[in-house]
LUMMARKOL-620160 format. One record per residue (C-alpha): x, y negated, z negated. Coordinates in nm, 3 decimals. Layout:
BEGIN
<X=X; Y=Y; Z=Z>
...
This chain:
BEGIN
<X=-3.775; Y=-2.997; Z=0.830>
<X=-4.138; Y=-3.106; Z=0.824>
<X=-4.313; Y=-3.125; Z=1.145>
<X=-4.485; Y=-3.438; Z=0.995>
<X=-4.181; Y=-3.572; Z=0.839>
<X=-4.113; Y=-3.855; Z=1.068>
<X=-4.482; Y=-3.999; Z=0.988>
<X=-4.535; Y=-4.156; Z=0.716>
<X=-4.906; Y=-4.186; Z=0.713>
<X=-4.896; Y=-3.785; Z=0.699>
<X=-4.852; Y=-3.762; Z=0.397>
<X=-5.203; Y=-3.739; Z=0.279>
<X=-5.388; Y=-3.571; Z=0.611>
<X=-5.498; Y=-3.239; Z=0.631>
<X=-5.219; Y=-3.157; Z=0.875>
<X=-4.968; Y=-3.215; Z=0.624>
<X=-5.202; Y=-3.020; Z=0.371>
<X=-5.212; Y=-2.725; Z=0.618>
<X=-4.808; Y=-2.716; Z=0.663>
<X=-4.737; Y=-2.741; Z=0.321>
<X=-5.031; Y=-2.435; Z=0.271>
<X=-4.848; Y=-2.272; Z=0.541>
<X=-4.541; Y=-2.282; Z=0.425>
<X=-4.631; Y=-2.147; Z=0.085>
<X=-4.827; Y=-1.812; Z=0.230>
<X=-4.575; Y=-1.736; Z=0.477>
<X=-4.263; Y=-1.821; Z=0.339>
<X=-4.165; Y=-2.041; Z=0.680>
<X=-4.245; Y=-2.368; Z=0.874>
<X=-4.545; Y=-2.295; Z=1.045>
<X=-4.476; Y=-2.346; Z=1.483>
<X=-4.676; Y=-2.744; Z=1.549>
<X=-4.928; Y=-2.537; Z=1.747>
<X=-5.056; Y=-2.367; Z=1.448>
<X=-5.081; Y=-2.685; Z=1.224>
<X=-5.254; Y=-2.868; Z=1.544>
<X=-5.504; Y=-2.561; Z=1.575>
<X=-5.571; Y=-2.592; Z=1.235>
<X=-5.617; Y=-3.011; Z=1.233>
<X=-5.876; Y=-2.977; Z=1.523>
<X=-6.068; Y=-2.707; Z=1.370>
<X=-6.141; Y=-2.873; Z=1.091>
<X=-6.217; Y=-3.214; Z=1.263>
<X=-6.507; Y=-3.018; Z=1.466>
<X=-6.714; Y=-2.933; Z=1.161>
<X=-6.622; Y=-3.238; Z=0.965>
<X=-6.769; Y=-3.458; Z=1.252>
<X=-7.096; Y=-3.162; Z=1.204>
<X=-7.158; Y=-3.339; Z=0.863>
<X=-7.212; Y=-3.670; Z=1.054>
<X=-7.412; Y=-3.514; Z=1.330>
<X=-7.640; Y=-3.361; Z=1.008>
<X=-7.647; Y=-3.682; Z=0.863>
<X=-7.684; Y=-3.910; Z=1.114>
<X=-7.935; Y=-3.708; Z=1.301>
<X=-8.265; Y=-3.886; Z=1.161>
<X=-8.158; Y=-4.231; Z=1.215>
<X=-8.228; Y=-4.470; Z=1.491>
<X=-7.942; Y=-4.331; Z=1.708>
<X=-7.890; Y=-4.013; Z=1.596>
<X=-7.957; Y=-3.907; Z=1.974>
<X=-7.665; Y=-4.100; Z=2.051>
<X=-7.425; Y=-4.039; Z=1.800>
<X=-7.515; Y=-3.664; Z=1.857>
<X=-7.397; Y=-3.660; Z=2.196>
<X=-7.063; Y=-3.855; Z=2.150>
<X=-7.028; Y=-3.614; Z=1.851>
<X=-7.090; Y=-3.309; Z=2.094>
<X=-6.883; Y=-3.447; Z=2.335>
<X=-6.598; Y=-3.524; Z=2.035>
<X=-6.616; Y=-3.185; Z=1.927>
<X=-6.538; Y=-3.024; Z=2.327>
<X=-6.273; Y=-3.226; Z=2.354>
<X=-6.127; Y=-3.100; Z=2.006>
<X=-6.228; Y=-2.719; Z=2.139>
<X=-6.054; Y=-2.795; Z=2.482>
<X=-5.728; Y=-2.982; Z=2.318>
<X=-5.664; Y=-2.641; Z=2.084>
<X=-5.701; Y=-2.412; Z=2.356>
<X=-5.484; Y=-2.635; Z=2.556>
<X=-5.256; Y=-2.624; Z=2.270>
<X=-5.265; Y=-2.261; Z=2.224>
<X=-5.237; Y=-2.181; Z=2.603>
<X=-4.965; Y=-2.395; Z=2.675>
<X=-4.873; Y=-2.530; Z=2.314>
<X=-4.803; Y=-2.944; Z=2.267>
<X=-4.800; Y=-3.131; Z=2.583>
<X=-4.901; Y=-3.452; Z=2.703>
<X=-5.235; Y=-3.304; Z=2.834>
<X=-5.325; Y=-3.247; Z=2.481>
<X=-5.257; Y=-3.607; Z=2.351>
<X=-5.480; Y=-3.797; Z=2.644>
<X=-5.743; Y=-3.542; Z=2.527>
<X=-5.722; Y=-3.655; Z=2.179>
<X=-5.683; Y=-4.017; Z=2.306>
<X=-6.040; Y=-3.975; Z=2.489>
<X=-6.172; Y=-3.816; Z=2.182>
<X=-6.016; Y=-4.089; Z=1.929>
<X=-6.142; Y=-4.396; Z=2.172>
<X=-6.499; Y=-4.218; Z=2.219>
<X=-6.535; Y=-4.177; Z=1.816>
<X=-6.388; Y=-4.560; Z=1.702>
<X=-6.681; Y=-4.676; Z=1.994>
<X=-6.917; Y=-4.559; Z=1.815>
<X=-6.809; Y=-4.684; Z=1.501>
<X=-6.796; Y=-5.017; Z=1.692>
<X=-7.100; Y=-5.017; Z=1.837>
<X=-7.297; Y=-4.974; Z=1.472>
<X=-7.459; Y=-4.663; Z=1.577>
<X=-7.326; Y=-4.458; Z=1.268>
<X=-7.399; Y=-4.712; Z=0.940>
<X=-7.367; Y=-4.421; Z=0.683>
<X=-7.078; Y=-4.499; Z=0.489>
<X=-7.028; Y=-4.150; Z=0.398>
<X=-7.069; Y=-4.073; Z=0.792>
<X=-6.808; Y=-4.403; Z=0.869>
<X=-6.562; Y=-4.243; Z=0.609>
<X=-6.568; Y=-3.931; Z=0.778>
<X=-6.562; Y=-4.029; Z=1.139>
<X=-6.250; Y=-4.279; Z=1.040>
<X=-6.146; Y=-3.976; Z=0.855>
<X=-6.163; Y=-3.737; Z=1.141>
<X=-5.961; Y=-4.008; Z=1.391>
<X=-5.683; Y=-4.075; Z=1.178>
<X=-5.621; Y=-3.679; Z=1.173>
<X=-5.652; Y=-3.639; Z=1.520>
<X=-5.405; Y=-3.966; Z=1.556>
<X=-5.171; Y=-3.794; Z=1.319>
<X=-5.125; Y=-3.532; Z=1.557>
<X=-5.135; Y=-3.733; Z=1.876>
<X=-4.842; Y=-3.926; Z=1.725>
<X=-4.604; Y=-3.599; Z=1.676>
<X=-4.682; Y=-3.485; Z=2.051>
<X=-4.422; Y=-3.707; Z=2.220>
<X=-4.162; Y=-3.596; Z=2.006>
<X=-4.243; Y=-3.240; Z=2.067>
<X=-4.253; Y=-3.299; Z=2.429>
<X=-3.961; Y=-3.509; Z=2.487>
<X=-3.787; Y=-3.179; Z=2.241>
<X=-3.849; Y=-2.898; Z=2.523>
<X=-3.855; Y=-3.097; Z=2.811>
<X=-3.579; Y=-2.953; Z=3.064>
<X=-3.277; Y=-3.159; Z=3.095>
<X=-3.136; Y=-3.256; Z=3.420>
């Protein structure tokens, strides 16, 4: 069974373009940790493209540093998630990233659309995985 399967708004993220690839190398369901890994990896260079774009405009100073700041969080959730796989640490990480990037988008400092497109682009990944973390957690959590 998919680890996406119970989202329907998977469908068309790279997560669910990383399982399937998965899948087809190895022969076997990739573990959530490795399809997470691989979602925040590529949302750290995808929000680089903004950072390059965005960087001459009237707040490129501050879209680089909630950008920066995006892209630790992303580096700190996947080595939370590869230390100590999907827990609920990991998801109010990606909820401080997600909330930091649609502020910025609120705020008007990013008026690129191609930047916009890829911020919102970035957050719904990053929400795609938030969204499977319960399950996972509430899966191995000890029974009483």
């Amino acid at each position: 069974m998919s680890l996406f399967s119970s989202i329907a708004s998977a469908e068309h993220t790279f997560a669910a373009w990383a399982e399937k690839e998965w899948t087809a190398i190895y022969k076997e369901a990739p573990k959530v940790e490795s399809v997470i890994a691989a979602t925040l990896k590529y949302a750290g260079p995808a929000l680089q493209t903004v950072v390059t774009i965005e960087a001459g405009g009237p707040a490129g100073a501050v879209v680089g540093k909630v950008l920066a700041d995006a892209q630790a969080g992303l580096v700190a959730a996947s080595g939370l998630v590869y230390d100590f796989g999907a827990t609920p640490t990991v998801g109010g990480v990606l909820s401080t990233v997600t909330s930091n990037l649609s502020g910025l988008l609120a705020a008007g400092h990013i008026t690129n659309p191609t930047s916009v497109a890829t911020v919102n682009r970035v957050v719904s990944e990053i929400n795609t995985v938030a969204a499977v973390i319960p399950a996972i957690t509430a899966a191995i959590a000890p029974t009483a």
